[in-house]
N, C-alpha and C positions, 0 to 999 in steps of 0.2 A: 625437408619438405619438397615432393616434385612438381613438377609443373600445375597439373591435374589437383594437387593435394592446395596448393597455393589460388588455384582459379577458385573451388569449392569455397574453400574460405572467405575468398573475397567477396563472394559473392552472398553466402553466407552474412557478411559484416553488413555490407550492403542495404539486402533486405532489414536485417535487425534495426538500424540504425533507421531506414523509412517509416518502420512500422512505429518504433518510438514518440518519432518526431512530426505524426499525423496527429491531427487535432483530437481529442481525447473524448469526444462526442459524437465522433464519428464513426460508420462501422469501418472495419479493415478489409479495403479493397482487393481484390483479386489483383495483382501485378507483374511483371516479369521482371529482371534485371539480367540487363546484358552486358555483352564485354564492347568498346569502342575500339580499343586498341588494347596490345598485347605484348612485352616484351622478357625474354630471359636471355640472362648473361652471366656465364658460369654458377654461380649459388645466389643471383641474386635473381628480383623478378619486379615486374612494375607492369600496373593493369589500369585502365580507364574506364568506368564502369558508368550506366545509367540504368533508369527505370523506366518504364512504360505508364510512371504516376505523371500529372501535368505537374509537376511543382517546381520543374527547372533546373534540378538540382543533378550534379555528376559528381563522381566520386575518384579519387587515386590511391590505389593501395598499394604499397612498397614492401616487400620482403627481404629483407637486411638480411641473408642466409651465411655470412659470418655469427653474427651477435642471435642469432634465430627469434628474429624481432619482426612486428609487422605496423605498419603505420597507415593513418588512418587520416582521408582529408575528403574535409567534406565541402566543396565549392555550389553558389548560385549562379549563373551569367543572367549581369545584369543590365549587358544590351551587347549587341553583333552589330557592328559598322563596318563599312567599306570604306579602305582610305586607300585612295589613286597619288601612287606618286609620280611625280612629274620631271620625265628626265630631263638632267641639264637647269634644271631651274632652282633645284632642292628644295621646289617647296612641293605640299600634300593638298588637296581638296578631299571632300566627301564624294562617293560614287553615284 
């Protein structure tokens, strides 16, 4: 699979995977899904993926391009804080 063949896909999963897991009463929105981040390395590949739904949710897809496998993870963030650390003291506070 090349690089191109590997984004498709993921992206592909992506969308399916949102469209599933929207409330079943609701119509199916118009959406996008993007790439966050991007990486390949020899036969392997690794993507960071979102959507333009508000639901929170970002995805990581791995391509095992030995075992020609593809894996699939589906993350919420369920809060972003700021932690200040503090040199010389070792300790941390909130920002």
């Amino acid at each position: 699979m090349n690089n191109q063949e590997f984004v498709n896909k993921a992206k592909e999963l992506v969308k399916d995977y949102s469209i599933e897991h929207l409330d079943k009463t609701d119509e199916i929105p118009e959406f996008e899904v993007y790439i966050v981040w991007l990486c390949k390395t020899l036969q392997n590949g690794k993507v960071l993926l979102s959507t333009s739904l508000t639901d929170g949710m970002y995805y990581e897809i791995t391509y095992n391009g030995d075992k020609n496998e593809i894996y699939f993870d589906a993350y919420k963030k369920f809060e972003n804080k700021c932690i200040k650390i503090e040199e010389g003291e070792g300790g941390a506070v909130e920002c």
